[in-house]
CHARMM internal coordinates of N, CA and C (Angstrom, degrees):
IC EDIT
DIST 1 N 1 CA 1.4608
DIST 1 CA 1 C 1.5218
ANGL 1 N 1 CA 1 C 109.73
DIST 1 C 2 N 1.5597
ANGL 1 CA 1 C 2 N 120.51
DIHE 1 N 1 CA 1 C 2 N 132.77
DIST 2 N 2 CA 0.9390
ANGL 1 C 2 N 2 CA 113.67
DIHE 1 CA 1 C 2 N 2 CA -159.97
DIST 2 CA 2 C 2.2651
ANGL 2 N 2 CA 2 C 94.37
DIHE 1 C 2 N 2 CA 2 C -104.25
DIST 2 C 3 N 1.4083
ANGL 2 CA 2 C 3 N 98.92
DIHE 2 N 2 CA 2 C 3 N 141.40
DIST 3 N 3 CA 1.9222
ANGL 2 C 3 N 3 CA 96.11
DIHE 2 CA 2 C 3 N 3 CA -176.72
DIST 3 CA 3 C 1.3334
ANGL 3 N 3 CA 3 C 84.81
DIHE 2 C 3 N 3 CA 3 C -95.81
DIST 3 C 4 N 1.4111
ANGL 3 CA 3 C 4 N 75.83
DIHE 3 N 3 CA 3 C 4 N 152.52
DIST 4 N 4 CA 2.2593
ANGL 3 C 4 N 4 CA 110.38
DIHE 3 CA 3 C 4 N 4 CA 179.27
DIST 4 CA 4 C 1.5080
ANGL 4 N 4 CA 4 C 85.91
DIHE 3 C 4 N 4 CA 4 C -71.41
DIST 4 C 5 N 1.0563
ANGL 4 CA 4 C 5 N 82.80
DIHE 4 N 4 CA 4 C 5 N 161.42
DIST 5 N 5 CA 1.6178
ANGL 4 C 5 N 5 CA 110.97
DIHE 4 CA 4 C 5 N 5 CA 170.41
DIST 5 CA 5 C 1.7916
ANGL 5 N 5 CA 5 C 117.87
DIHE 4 C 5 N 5 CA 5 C -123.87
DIST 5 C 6 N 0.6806
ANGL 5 CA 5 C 6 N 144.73
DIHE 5 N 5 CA 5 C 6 N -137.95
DIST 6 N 6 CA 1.9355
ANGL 5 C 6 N 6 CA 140.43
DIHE 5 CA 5 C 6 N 6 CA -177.16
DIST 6 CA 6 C 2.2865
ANGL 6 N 6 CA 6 C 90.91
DIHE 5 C 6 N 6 CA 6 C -120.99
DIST 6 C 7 N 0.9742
ANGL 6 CA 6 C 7 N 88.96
DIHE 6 N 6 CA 6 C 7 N 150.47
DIST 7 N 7 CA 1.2914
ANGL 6 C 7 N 7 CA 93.01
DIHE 6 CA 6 C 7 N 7 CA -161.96
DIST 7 CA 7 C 1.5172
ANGL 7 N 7 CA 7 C 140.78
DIHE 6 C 7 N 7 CA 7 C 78.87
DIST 7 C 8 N 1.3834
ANGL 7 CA 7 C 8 N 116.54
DIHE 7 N 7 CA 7 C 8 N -11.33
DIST 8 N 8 CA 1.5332
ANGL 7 C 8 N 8 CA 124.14
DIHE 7 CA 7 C 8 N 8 CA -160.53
DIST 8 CA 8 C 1.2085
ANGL 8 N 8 CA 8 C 98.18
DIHE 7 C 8 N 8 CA 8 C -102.45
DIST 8 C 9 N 1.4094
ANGL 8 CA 8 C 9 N 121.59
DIHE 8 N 8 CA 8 C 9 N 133.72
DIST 9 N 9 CA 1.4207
ANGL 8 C 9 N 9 CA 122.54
DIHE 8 CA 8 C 9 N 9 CA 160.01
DIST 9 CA 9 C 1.5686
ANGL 9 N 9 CA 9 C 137.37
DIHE 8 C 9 N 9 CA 9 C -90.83
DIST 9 C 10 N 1.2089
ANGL 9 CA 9 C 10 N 99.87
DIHE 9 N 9 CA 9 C 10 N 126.87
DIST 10 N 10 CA 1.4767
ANGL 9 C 10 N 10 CA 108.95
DIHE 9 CA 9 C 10 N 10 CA -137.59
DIST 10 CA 10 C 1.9491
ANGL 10 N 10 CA 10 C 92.11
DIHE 9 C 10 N 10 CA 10 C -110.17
DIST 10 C 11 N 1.2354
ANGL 10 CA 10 C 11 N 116.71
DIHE 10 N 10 CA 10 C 11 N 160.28
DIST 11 N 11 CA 1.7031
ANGL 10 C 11 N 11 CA 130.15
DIHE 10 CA 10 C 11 N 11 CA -161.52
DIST 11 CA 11 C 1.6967
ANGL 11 N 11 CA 11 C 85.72
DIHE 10 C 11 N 11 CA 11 C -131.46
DIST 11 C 12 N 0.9232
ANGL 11 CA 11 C 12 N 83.87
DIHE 11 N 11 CA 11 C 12 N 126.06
DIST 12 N 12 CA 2.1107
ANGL 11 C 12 N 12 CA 94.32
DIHE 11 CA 11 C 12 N 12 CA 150.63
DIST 12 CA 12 C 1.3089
ANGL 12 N 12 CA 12 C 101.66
DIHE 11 C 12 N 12 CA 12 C -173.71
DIST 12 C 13 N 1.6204
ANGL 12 CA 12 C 13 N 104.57
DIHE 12 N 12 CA 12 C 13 N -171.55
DIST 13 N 13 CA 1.9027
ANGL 12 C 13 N 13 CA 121.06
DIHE 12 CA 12 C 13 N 13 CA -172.73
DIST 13 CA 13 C 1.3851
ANGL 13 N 13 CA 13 C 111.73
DIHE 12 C 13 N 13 CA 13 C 9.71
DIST 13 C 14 N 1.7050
ANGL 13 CA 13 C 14 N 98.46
DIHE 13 N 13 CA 13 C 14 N 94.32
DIST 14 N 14 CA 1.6988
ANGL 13 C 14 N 14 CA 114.91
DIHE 13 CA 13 C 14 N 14 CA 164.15
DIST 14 CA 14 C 1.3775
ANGL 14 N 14 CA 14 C 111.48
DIHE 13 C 14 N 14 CA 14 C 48.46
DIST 14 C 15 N 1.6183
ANGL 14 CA 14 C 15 N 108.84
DIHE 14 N 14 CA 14 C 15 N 37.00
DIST 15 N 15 CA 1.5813
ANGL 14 C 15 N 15 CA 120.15
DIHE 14 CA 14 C 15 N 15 CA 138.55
DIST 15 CA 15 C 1.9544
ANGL 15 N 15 CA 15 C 89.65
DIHE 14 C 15 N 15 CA 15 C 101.76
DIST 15 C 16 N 1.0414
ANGL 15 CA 15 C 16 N 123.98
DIHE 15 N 15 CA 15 C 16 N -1.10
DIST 16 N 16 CA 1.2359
ANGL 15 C 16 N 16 CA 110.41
DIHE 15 CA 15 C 16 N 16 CA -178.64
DIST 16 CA 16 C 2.2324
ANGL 16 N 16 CA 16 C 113.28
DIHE 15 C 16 N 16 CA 16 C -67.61
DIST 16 C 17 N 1.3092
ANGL 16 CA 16 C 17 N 93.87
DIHE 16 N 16 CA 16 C 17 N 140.51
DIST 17 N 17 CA 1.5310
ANGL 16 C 17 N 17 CA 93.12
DIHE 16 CA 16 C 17 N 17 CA -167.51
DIST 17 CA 17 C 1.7199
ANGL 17 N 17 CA 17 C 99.35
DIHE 16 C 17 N 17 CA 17 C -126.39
DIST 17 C 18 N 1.6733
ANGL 17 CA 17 C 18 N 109.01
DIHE 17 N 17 CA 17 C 18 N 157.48
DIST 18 N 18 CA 1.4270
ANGL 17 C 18 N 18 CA 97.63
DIHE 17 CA 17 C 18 N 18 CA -169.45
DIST 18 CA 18 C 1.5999
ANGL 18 N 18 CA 18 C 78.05
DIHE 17 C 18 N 18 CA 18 C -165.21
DIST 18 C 19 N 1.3188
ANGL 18 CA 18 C 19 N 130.80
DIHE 18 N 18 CA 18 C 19 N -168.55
DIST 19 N 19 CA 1.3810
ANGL 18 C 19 N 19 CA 147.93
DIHE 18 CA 18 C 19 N 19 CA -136.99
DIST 19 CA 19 C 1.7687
ANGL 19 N 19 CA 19 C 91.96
DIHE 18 C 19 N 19 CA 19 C -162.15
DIST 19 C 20 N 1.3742
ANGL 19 CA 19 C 20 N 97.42
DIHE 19 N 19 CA 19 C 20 N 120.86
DIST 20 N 20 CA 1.9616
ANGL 19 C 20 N 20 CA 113.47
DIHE 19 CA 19 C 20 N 20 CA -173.01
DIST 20 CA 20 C 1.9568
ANGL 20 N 20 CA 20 C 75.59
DIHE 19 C 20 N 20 CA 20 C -73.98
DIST 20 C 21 N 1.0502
ANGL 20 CA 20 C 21 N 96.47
DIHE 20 N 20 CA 20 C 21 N 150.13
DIST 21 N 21 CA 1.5590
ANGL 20 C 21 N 21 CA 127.77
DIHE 20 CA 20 C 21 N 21 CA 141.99
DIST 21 CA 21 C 1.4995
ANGL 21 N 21 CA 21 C 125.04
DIHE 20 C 21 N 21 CA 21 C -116.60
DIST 21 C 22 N 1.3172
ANGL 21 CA 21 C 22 N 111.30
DIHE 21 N 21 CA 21 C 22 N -35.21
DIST 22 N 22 CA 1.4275
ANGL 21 C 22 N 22 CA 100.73
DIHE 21 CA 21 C 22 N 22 CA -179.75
DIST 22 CA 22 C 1.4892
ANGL 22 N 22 CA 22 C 94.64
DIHE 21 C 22 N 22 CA 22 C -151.30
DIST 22 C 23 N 1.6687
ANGL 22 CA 22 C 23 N 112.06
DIHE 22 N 22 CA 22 C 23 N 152.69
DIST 23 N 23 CA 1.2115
ANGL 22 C 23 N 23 CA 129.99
DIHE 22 CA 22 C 23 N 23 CA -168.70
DIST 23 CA 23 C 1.7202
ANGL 23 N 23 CA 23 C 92.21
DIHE 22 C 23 N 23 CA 23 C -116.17
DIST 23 C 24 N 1.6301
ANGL 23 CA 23 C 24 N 105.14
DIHE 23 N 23 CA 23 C 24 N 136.00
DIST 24 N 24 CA 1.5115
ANGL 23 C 24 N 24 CA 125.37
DIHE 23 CA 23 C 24 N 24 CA -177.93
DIST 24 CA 24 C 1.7693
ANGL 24 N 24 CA 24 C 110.96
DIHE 23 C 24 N 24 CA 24 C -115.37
DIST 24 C 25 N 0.9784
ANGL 24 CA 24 C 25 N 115.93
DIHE 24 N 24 CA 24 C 25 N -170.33
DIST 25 N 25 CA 1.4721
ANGL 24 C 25 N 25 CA 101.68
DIHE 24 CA 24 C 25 N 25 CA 165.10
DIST 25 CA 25 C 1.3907
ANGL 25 N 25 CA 25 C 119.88
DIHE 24 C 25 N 25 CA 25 C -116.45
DIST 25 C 26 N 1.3118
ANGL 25 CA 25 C 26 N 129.34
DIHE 25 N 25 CA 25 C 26 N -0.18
DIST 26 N 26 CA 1.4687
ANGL 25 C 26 N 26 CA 126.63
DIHE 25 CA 25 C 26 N 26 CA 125.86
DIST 26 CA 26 C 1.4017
ANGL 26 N 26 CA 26 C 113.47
DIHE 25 C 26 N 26 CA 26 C -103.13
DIST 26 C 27 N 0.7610
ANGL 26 CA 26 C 27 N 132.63
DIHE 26 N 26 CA 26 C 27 N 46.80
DIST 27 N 27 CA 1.7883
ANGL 26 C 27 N 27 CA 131.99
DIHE 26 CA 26 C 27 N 27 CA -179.32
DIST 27 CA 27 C 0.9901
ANGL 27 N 27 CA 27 C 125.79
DIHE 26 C 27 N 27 CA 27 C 163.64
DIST 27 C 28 N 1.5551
ANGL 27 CA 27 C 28 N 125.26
DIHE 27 N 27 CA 27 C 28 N 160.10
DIST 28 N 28 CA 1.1624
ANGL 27 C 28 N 28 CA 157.70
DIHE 27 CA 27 C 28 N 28 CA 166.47
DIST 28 CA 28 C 0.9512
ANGL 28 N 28 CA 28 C 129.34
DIHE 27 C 28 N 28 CA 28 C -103.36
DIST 28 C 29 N 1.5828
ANGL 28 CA 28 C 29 N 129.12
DIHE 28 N 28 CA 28 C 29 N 134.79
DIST 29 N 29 CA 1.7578
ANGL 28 C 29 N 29 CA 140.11
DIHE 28 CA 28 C 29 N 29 CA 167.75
DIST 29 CA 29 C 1.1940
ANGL 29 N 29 CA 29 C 104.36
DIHE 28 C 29 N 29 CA 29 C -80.69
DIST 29 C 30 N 1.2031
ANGL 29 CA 29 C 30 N 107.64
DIHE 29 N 29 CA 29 C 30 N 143.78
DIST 30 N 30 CA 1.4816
ANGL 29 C 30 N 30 CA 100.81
DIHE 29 CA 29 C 30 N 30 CA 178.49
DIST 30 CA 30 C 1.6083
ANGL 30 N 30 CA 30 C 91.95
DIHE 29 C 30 N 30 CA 30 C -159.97
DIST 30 C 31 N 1.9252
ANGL 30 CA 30 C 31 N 98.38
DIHE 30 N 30 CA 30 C 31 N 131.69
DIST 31 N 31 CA 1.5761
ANGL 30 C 31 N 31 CA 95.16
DIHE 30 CA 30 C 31 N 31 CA 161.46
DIST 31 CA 31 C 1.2154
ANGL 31 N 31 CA 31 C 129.17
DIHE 30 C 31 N 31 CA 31 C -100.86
DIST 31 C 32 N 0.8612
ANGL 31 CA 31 C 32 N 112.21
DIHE 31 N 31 CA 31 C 32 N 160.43
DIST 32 N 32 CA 1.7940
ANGL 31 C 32 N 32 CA 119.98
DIHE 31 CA 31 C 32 N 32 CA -153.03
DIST 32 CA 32 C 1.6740
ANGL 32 N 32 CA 32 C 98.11
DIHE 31 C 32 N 32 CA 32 C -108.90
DIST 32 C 33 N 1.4959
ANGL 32 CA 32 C 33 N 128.27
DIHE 32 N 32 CA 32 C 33 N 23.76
DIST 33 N 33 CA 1.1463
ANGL 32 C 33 N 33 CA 119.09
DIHE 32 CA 32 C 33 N 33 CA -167.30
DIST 33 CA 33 C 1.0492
ANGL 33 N 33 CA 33 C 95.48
DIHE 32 C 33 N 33 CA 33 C -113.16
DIST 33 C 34 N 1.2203
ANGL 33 CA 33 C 34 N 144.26
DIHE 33 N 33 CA 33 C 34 N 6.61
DIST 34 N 34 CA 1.8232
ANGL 33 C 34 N 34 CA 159.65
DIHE 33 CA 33 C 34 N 34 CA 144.30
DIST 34 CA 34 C 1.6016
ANGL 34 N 34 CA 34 C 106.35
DIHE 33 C 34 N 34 CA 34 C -39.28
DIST 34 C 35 N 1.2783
ANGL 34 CA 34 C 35 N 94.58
DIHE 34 N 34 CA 34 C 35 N -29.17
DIST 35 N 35 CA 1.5655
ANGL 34 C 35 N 35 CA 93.70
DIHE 34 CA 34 C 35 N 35 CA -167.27
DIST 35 CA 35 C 2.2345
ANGL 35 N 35 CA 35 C 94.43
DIHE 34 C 35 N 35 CA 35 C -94.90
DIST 35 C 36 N 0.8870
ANGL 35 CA 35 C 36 N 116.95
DIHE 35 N 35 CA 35 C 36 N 147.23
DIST 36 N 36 CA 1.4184
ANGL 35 C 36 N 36 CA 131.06
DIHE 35 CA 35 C 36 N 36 CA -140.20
DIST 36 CA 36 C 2.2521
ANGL 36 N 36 CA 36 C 81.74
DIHE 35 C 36 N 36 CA 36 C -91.84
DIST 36 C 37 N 1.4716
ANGL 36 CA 36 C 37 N 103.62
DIHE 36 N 36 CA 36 C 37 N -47.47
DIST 37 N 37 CA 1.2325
ANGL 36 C 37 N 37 CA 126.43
DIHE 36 CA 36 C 37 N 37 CA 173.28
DIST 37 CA 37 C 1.4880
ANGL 37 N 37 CA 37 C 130.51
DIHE 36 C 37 N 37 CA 37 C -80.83
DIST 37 C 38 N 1.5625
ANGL 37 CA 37 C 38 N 104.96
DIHE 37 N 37 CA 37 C 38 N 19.20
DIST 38 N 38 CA 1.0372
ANGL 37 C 38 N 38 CA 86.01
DIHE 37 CA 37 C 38 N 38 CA 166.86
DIST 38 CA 38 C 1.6015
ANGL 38 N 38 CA 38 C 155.88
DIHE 37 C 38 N 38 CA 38 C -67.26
DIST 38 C 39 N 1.0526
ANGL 38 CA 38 C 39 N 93.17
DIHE 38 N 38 CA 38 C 39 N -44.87
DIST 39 N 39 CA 1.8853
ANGL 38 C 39 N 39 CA 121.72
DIHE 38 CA 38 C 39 N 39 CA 163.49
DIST 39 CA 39 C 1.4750
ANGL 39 N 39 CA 39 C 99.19
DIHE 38 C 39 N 39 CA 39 C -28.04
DIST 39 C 40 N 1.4278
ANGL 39 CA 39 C 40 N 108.94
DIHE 39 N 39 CA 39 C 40 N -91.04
DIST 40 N 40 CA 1.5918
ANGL 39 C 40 N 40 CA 118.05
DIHE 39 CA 39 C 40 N 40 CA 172.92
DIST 40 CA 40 C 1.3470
ANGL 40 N 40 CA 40 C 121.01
DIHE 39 C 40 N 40 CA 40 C -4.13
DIST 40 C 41 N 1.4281
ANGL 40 CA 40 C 41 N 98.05
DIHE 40 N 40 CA 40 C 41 N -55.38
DIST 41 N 41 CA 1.6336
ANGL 40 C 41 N 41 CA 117.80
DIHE 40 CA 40 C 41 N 41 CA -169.78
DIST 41 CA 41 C 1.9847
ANGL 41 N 41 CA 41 C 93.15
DIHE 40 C 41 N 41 CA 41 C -62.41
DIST 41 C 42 N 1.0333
ANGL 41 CA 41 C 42 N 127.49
DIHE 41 N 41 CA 41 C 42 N -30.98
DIST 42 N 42 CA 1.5997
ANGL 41 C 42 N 42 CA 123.75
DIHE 41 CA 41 C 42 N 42 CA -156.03
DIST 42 CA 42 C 1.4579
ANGL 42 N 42 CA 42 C 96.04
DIHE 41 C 42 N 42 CA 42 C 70.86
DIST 42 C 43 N 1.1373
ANGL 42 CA 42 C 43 N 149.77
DIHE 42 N 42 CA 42 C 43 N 74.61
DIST 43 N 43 CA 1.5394
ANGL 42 C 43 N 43 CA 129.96
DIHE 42 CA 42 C 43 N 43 CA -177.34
DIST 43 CA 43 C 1.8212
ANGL 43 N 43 CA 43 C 76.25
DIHE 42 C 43 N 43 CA 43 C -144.23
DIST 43 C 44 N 1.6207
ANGL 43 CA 43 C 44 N 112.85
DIHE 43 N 43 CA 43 C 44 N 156.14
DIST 44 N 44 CA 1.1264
ANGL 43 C 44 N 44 CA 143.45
DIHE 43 CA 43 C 44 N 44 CA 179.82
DIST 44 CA 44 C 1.5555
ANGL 44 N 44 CA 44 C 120.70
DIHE 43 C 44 N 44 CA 44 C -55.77
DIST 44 C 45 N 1.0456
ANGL 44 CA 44 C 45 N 143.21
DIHE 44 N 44 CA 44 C 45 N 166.12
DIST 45 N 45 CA 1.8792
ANGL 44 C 45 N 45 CA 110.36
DIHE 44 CA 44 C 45 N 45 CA 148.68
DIST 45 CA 45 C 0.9258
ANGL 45 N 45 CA 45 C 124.48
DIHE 44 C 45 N 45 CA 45 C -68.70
DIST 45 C 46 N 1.8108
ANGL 45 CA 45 C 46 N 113.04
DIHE 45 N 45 CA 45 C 46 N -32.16
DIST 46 N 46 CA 1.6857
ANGL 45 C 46 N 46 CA 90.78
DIHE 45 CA 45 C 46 N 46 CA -166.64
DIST 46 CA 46 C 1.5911
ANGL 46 N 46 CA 46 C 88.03
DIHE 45 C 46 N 46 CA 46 C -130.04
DIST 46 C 47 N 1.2807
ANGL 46 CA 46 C 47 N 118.27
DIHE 46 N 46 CA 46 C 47 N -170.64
DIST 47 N 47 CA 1.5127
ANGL 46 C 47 N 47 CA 127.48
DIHE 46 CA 46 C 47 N 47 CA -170.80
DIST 47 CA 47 C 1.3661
ANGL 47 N 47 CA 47 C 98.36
DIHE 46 C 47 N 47 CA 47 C -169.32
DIST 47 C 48 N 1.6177
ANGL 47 CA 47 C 48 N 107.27
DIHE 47 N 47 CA 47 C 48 N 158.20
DIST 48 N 48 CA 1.7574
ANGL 47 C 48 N 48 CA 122.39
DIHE 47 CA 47 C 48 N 48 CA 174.37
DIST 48 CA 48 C 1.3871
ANGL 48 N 48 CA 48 C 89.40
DIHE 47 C 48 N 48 CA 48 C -104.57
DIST 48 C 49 N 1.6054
ANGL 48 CA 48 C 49 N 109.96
DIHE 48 N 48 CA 48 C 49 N 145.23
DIST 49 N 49 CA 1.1870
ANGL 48 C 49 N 49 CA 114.73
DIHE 48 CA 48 C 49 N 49 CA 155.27
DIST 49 CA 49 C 1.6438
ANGL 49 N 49 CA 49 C 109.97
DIHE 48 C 49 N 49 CA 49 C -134.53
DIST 49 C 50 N 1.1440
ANGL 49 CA 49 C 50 N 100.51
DIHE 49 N 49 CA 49 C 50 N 175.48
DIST 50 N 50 CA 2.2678
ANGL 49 C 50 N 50 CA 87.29
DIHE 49 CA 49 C 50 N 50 CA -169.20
DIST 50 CA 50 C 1.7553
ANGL 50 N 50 CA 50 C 85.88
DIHE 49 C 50 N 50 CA 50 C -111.47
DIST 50 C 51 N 1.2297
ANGL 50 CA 50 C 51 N 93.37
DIHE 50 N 50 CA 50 C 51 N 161.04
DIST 51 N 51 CA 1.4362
ANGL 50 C 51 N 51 CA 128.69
DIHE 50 CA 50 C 51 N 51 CA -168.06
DIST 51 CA 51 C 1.7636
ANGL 51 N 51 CA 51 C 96.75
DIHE 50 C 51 N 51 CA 51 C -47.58
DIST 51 C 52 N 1.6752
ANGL 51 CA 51 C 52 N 131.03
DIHE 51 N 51 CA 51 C 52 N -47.29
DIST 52 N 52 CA 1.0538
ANGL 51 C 52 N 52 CA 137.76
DIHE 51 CA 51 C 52 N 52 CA -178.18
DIST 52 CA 52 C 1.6039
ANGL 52 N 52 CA 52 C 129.35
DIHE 51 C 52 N 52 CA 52 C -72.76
DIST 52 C 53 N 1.5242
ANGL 52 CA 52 C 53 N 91.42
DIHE 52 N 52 CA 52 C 53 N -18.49
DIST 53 N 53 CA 1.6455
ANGL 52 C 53 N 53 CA 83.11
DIHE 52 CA 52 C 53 N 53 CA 173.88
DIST 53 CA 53 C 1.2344
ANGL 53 N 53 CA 53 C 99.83
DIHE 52 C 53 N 53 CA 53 C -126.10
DIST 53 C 54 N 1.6146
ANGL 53 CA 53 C 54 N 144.63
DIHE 53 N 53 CA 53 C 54 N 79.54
DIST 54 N 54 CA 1.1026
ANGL 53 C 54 N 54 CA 144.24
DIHE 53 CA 53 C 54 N 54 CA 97.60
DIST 54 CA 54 C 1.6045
ANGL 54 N 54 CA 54 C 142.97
DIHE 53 C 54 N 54 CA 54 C -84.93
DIST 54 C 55 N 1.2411
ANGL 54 CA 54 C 55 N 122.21
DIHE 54 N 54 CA 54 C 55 N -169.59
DIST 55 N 55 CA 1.4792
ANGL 54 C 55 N 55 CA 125.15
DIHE 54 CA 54 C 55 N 55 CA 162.48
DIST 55 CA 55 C 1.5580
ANGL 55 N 55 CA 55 C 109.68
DIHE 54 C 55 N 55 CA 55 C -124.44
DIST 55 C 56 N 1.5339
ANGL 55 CA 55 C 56 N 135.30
DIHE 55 N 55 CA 55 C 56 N 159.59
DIST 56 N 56 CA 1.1908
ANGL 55 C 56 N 56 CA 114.88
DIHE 55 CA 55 C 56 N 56 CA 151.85
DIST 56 CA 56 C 1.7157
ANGL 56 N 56 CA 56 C 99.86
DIHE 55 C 56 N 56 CA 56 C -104.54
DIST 56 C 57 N 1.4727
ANGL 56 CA 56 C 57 N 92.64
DIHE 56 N 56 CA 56 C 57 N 141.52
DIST 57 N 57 CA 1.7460
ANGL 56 C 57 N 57 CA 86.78
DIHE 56 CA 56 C 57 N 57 CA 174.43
DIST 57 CA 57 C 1.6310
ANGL 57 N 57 CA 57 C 97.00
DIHE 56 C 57 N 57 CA 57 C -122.06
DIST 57 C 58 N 1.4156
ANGL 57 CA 57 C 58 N 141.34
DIHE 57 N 57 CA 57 C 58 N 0.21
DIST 58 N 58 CA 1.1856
ANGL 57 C 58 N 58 CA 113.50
DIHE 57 CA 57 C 58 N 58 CA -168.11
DIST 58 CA 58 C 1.6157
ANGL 58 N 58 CA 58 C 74.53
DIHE 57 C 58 N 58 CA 58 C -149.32
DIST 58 C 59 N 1.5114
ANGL 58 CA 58 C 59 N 108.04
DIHE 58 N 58 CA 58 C 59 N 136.32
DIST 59 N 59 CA 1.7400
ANGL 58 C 59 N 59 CA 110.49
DIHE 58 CA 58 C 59 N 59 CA 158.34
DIST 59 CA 59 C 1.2017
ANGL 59 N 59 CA 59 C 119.61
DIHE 58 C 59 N 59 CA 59 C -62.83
DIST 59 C 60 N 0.9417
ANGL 59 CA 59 C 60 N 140.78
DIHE 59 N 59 CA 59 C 60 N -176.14
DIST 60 N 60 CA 1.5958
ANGL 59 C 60 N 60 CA 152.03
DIHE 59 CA 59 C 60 N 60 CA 159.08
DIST 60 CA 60 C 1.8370
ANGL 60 N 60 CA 60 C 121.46
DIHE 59 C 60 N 60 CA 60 C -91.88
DIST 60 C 61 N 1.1693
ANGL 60 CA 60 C 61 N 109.32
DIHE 60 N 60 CA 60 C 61 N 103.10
DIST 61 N 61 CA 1.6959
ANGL 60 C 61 N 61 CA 109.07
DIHE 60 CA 60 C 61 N 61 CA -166.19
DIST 61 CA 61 C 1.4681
ANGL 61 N 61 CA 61 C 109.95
DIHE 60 C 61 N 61 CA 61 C -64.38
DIST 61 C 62 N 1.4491
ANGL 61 CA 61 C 62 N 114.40
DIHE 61 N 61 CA 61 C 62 N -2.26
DIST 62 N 62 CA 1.3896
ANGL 61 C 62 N 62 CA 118.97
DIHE 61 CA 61 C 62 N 62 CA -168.35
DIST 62 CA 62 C 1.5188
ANGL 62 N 62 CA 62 C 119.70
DIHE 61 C 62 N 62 CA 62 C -64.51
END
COOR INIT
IC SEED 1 N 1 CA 1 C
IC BUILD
C-alpha cells in the first residue's frame, strides 16, 4: 500500500475523495472540499483518515 503524501488525492469510505494536507503517522487530514458535493453530503471540511483505509488516486503536482 502505497501512503499519501500532502497534495495527493486520496479515495476511501464509499468513494468519498478529499486532498491530504497533512501526513500523521497513522493518518491523514484530508479536505473533503475537492469533492464539488460536499456541502450536500452534510460532511465536515476536513476529516482524519488512518493510513489503512485509503486509496491514492491522483499524485500531488507539487
Amino acid at each position: 500500500m502505497k501512503r499519501a503524501e500532502v497534495g495527493n488525492v486520496i479515495e476511501f469510505r464509499d468513494g468519498l475523495k478529499g486532498i491530504v494536507e497533512k501526513v500523521n503517522e497513522n493518518s491523514v487530514i484530508v479536505d473533503l472540499s475537492y469533492m464539488g458535493n460536499y456541502r450536500d453530503l452534510d460532511l465536515e471540511q476536513r476529516t482524519v483518515v488512518n493510513h489503512k483505509n485509503y486509496k491514492v488516486i491522483k499524485e500531488s503536482v507539487l
